[in-house]
ROTI-453254 format. One record per residue (C-alpha): x, y, z; chain. Coordinates in steps of 0.05 Angstrom, whole numbers. Each point is the difference from the previous one (the first is absolute). Example, Ala and Ser with C-alpha at 12.3 -4.5 7.8 and 13.67 -1.06 7.14 Angstrom:
<recs>
<rec <246, -90, 156>, 'A'>
<rec <27, 69, -13>, 'A'>
</recs>
This chain:
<recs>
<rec <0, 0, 0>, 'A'>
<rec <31, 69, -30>, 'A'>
<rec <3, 60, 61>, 'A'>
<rec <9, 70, -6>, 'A'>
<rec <76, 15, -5>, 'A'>
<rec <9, 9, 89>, 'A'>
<rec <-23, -56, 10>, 'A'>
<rec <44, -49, -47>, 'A'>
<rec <56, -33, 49>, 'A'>
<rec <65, 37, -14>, 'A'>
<rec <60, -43, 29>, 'A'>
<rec <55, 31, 28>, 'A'>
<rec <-29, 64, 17>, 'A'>
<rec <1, 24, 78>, 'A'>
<rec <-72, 21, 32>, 'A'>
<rec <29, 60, 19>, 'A'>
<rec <18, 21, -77>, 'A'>
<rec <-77, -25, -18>, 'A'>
<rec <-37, 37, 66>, 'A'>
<rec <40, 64, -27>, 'A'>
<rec <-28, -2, -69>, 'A'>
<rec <-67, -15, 27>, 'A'>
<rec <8, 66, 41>, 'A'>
<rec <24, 39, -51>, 'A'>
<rec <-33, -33, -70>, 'A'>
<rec <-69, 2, 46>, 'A'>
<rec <7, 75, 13>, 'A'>
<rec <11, 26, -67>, 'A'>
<rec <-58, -37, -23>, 'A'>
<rec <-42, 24, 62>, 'A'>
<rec <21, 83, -22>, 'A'>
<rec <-23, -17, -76>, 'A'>
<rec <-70, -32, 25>, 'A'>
<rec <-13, 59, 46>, 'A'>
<rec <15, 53, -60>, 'A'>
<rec <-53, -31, -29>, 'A'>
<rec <-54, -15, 53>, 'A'>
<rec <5, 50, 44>, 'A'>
<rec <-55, 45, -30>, 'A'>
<rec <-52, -51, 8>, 'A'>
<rec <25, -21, 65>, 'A'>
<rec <-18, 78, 21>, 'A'>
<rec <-64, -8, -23>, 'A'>
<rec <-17, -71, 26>, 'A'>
<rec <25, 24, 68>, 'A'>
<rec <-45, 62, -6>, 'A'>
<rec <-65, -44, -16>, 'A'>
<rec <17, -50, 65>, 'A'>
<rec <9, 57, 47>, 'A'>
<rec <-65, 29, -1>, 'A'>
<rec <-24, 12, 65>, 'A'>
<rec <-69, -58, 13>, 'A'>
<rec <-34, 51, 38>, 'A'>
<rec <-4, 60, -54>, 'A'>
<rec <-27, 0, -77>, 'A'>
<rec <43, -30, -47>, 'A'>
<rec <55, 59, -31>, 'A'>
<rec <3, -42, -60>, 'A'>
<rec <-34, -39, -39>, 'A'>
<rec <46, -49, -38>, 'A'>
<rec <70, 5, -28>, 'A'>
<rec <-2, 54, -52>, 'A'>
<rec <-40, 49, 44>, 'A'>
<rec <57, -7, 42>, 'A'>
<rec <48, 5, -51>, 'A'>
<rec <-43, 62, -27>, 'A'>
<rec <-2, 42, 73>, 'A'>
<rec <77, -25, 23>, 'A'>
<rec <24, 27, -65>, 'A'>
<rec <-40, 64, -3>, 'A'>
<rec <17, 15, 84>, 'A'>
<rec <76, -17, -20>, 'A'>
<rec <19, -17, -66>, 'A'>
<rec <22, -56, -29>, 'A'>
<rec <71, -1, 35>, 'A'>
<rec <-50, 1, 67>, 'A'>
<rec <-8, -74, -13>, 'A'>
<rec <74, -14, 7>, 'A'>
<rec <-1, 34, 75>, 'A'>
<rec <32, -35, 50>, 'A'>
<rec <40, -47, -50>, 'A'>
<rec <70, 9, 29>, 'A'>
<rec <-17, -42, 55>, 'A'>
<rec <-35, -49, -41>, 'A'>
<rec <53, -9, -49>, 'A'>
<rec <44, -8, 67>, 'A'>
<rec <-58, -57, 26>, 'A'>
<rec <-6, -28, -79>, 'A'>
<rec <78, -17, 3>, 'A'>
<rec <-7, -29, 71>, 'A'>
<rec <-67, -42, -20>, 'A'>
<rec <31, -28, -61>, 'A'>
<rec <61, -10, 27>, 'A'>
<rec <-27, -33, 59>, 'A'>
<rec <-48, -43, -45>, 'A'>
<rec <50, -28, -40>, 'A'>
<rec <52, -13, 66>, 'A'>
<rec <-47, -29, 35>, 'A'>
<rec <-24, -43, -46>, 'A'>
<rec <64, -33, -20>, 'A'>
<rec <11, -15, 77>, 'A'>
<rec <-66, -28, 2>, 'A'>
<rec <27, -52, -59>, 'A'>
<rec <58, -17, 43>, 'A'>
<rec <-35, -14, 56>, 'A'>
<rec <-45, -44, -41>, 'A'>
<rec <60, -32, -35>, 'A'>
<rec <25, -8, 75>, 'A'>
<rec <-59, -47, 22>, 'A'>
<rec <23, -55, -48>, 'A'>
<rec <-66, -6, -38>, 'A'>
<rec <38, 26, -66>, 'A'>
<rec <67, 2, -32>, 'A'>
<rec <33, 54, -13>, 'A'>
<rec <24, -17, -70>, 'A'>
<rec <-85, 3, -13>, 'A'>
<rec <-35, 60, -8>, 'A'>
<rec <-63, 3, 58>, 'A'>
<rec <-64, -25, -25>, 'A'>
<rec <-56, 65, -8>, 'A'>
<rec <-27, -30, 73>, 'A'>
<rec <63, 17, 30>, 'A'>
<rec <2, 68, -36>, 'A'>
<rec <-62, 32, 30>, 'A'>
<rec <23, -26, 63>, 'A'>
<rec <66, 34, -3>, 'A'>
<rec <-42, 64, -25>, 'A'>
<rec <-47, -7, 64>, 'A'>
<rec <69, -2, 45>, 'A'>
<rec <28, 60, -40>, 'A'>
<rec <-57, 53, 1>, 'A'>
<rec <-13, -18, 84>, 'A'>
<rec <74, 19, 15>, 'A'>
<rec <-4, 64, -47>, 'A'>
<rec <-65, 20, 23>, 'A'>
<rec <49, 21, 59>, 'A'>
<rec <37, 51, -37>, 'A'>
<rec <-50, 23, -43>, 'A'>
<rec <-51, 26, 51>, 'A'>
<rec <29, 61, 31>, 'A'>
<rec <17, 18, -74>, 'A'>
<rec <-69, -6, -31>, 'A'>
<rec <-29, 36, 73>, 'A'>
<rec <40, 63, -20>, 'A'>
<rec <-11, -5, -72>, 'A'>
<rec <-77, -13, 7>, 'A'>
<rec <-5, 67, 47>, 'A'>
<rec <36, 39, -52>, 'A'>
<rec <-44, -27, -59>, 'A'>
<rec <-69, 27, 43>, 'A'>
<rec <-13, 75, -15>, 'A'>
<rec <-11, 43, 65>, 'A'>
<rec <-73, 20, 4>, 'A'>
<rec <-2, 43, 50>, 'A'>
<rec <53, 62, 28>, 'A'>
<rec <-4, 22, 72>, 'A'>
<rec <11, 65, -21>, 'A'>
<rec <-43, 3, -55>, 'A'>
<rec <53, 9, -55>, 'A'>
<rec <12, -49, -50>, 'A'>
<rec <26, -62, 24>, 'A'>
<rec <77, -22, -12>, 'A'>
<rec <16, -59, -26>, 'A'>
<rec <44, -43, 48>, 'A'>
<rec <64, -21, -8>, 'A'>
<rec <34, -64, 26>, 'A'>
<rec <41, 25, 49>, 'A'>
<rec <-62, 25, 35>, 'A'>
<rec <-42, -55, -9>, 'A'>
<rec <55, -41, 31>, 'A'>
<rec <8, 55, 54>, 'A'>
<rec <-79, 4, 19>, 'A'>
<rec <-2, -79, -1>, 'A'>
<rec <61, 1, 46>, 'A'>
<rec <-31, 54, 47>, 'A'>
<rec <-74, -32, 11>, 'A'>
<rec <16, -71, -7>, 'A'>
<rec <72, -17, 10>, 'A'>
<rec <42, -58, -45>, 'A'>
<rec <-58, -43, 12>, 'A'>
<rec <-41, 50, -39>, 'A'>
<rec <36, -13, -63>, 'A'>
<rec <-18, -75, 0>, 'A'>
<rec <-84, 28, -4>, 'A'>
<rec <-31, -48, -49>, 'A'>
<rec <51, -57, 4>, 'A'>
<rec <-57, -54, 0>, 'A'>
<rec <-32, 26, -63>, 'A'>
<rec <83, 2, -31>, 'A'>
<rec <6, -61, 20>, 'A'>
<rec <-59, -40, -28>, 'A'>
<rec <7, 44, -66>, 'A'>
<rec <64, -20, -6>, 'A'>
<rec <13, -71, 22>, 'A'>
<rec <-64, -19, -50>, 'A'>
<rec <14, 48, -45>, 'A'>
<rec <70, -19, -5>, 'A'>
<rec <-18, -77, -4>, 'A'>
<rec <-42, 22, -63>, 'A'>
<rec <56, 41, -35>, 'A'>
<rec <48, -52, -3>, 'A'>
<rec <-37, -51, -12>, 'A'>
<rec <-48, 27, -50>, 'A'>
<rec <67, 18, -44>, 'A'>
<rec <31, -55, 8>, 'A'>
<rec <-65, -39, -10>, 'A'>
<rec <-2, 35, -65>, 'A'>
<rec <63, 1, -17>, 'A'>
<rec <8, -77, 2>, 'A'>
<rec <-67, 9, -43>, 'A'>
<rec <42, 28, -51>, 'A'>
<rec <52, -50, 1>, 'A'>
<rec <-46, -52, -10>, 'A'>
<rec <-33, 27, -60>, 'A'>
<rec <63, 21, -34>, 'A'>
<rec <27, -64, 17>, 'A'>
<rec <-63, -36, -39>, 'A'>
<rec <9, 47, -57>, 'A'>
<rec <80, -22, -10>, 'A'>
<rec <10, -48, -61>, 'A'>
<rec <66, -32, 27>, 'A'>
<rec <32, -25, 64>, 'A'>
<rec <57, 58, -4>, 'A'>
<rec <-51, 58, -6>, 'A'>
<rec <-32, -33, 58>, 'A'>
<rec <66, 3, 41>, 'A'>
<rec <7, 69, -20>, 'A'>
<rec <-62, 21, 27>, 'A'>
<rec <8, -24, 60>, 'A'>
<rec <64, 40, 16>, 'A'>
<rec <-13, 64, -46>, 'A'>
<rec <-49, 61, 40>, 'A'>
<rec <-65, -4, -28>, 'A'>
<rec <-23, 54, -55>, 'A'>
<rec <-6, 70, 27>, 'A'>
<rec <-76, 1, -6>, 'A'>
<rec <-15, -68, 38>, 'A'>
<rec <52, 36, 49>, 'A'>
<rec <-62, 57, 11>, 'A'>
<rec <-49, -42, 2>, 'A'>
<rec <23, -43, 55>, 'A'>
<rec <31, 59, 44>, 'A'>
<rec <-77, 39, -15>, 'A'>
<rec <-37, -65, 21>, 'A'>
<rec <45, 10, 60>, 'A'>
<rec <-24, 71, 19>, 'A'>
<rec <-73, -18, -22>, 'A'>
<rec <-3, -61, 50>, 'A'>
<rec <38, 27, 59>, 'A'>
<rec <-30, 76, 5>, 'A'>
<rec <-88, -39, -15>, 'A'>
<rec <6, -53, 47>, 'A'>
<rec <22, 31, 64>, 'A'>
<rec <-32, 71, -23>, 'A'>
<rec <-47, 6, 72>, 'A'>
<rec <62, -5, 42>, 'A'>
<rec <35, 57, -39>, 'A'>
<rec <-66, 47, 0>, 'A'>
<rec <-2, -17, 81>, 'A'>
<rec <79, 25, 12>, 'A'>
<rec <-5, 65, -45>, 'A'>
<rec <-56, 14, 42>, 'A'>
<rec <42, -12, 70>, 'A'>
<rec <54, 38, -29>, 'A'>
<rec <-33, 61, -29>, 'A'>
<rec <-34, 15, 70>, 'A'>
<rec <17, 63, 33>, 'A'>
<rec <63, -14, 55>, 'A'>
<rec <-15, 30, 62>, 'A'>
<rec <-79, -6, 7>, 'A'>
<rec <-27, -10, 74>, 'A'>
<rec <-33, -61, -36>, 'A'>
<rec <37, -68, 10>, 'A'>
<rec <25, -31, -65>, 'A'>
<rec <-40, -52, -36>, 'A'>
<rec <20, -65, -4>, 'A'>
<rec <5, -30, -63>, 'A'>
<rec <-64, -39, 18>, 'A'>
<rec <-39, 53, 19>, 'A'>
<rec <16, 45, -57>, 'A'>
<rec <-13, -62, -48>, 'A'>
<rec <-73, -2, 34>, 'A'>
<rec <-14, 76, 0>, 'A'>
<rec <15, 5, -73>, 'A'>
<rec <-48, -62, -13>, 'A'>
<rec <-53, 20, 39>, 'A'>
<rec <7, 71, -35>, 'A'>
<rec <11, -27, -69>, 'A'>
<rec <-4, -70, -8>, 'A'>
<rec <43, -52, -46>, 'A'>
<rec <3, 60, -52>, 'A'>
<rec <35, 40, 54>, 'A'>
<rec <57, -34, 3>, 'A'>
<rec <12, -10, -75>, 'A'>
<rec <-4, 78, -11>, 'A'>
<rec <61, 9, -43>, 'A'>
<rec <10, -70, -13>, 'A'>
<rec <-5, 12, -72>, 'A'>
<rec <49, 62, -9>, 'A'>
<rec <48, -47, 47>, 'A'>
<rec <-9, -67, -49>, 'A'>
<rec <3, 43, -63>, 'A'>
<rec <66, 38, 23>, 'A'>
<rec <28, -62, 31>, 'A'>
<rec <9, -35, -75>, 'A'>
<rec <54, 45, -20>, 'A'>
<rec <36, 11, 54>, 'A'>
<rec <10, -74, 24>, 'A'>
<rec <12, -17, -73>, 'A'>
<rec <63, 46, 6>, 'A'>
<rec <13, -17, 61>, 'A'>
<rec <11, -71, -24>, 'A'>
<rec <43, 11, -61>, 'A'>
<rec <38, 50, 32>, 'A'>
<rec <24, -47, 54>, 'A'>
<rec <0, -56, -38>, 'A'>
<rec <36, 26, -57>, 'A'>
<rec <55, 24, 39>, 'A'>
<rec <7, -64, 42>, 'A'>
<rec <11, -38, -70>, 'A'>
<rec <41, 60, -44>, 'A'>
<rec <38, 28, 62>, 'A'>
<rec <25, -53, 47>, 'A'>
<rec <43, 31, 51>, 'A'>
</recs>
């Protein structure tokens, strides 16, 4: 069975040599996908954040689009993104790290050799293992990019309200809640992302082995065949199995995304105690049902194609062109 170019056993290469190009191969890629979804994150952010309790400021994705463009321009969509492209390098990074130890701790339980590429089963489980462990890193970075994303409504002073930056995000979390503070949402990270995560390997490499099969079928000798199975597969196949990624992991765990941005756009410093991820899950559904915690799904899906399709080649292209 053919694999995407990371995981083909290399002999004679150190772990330390392959966790560095993970680190820095998965954070290239990570910048490039958040050039390109980061609009669409803004707006999918800005439809889950609504407050339950007041009328609905927008009423799908392009009204959103429409008002966040005409209140900021088009460049207002990109606020915030230095820390994101900070946490896109980090999650990527981390995905792709993580991962591969996950594979070695599966080769270390004896069930497979190591000379064998993991069967698909094994593959969403080591995508499961990765996105739980980076669901650690990533939440403080999505809390302060999530708080950025959500316009100000209101000015105490009645002047127009400023935009806020990271550093006082970070400083106002610090203040009201402590170190603790930046970890607000972690359950919701961490379902997203250990399901999620399961679903973006293993729906690419569950299409990609797809791919191999048909291409395989379509060979008319035994030496094409063998060159299939080491040569990367054609660009476009590439995109399709790193979108079928995006698509799978951002639909599938959508509620548990739509419940953190909620935690994590609330005002810091409110008299109010924090709700728990539970309790915010139930106030949205009480408020707005199933469809409530889909809003945005679409944008998210649609955006998500692209992005993890990059994501993919990027990485993988550079694992199999640009060994270190």
């Amino acid at each position: 069975m053919a694999a995407k170019p990371s995981q083909v056993p290399i002999h004679g290469r150190s772990a330390l040599l392959e966790a560095v190009e993970d680190i820095v191969y998965g954070s290239t890629a990570g910048i490039v996908g958040k050039y390109i979804e980061y609009p669409f994150d803004t707006v999918k952010v800005r439809l889950q954040s609504q407050p339950d309790h007041l009328p609905l400021r927008y009423t799908g994705p392009l009204d959103c689009f429409k008002q966040s463009i005409r209140a900021d321009g088009f460049l207002g969509l990109y606020r915030g993104i230095s820390a994101p492209l900070f946490g896109a390098a980090a999650e990527t990074s981390s995905l792709f790290f993580f991962e591969r130890i996950g594979r070695e701790l599966v080769y270390a339980s004896g069930y497979f050799s190591r000379d064998r590429v993991l069967p698909l089963s094994a593959l969403w489980f080591t995508g499961a293992f990765s996105g739980a462990f980076t669901s650690l890193v990533l939440t403080p970075i999505e809390l302060v990019k999530c708080k950025i994303q959500v316009p100000t409504l209101t000015s105490t002073d009645g002047a127009a309200p400023k935009a806020p930056s990271i550093t006082s995000v970070i400083r106002d979390v610090y203040k009201h809640e402590g170190i603790r503070g930046f970890w607000h949402g972690q359950m919701g990270t961490f379902l997203r992302e250990s399901g999620g995560c399961a679903a973006w390997f293993g729906s690419k490499e569950t299409t990609t082995k797809m791919f191999y099969i048909l291409n395989e079928r379509s060979a008319t000798s035994q030496a094409e065949k063998d060159a299939l199975a080491t040569e990367a597969l054609p660009l476009w196949q590439q995109a399709v199995a790193g979108a079928s990624a995006g698509m799978s992991y951002n639909f599938l765990f959508f509620p548990a995304d739509t419940v953190k941005s909620r935690m994590q756009t609330a005002p810091v410093g409110r008299t109010t105690q924090p709700r728990t991820f539970w309790q915010e899950g139930k106030a949205l559904w009480n408020q707005h049902g199933l469809r409530g915690l889909y809003r945005g799904c679409g944008i998210t899906v649609l955006r998500s194609a692209p992005s993890s399709a990059f994501i993919f080649i990027v990485f993988d292209g550079l694992k199999r062109y640009l060994p270190m």
